[in-house]
C-alpha positions, 0 to 999 in steps of 0.5 A: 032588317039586318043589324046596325050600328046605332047610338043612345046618349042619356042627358040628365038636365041641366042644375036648376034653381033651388027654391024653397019646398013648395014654391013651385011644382018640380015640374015648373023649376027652371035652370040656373045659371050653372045649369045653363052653361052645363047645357052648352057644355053638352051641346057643344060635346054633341055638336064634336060627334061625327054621327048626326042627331036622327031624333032628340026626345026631351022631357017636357018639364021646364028645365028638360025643355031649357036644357034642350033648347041649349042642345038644339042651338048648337047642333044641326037638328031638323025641328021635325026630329025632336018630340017633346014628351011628358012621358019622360018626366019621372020616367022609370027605365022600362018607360024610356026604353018603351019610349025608344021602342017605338022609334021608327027602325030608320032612326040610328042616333037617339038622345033622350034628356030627362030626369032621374032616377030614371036616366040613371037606372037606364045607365046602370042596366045598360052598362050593368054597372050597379053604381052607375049615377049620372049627374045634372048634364051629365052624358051617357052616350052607348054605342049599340048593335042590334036591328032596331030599338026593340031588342035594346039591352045590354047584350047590344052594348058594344062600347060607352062613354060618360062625361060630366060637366067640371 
């Protein structure tokens, strides 16, 4: 396969509700209200770009799942392009990255919303940027070449954007 031009934009999730330590597993937290809007900020970011959607992963954590039903309600996204996974919770990079890796070499435009720390030591080896920290609904979006998602890394980094909600 000859080298192409492909995208990869990390999506952090939206603010979730604070609660009491305890009160409710991590997993289970949903967004709140600011975190909500965040959500439709990105979207509506992602809904401007002029390449389309090829698959959305999401973490299957609640304010993952929230964050990504906001996304998909303002994007033209085939119900079949986007795999839920709960491989994504608490992912560390090289996670995400295998997570990528077995993405089909026809697919040209990820997203990934997930968590941190991983998302942003994700980032930060891809931009080699040592501070690289994205905040909730935060987005990364990498420009790539390279000839599919296993050869994935810095060197395939043409050009990236970041952009967070005000």
């Amino acid at each position: 396969m000859a080298t192409a031009r492909r995208s990869l934009t990390l999506i952090r999730h939206g603010a979730a509700v604070n609660e009491a330590p305890g009160r409710r597993p991590d997993f289970e937290r949903e967004l709140s209200p600011r975190g909500t809007e965040e959500a439709k900020w990105v979207g509506k970011i992602l809904a401007a770009r002029p390449d389309s959607l090829g698959r959305l992963l999401s973490s299957t954590a609640l304010r993952a799942r929230q964050t990504t039903r906001e996304l998909i309600a303002a994007l033209d996204v085939a119900p079949d392009s986007i795999e839920w996974t709960e491989r994504l919770y608490g992912a560390a990079p090289q996670d995400l990255i295998d997570c990528l890796d077995a993405l089909e070499p026809t697919v040209f435009h990820v997203a990934l919303v997930g968590h941190n720390p991983g998302l942003s030591q994700l980032g930060s080896h891809l931009s080699r940027e040592a501070n690289f920290f994205l905040p909730t609904c935060g987005l990364a979006r990498f420009e790539l070449e390279l000839d599919g998602w296993p050869m994935l890394g810095p060197d395939c980094v043409q050009r990236f954007e970041f952009a967070r909600p005000a």
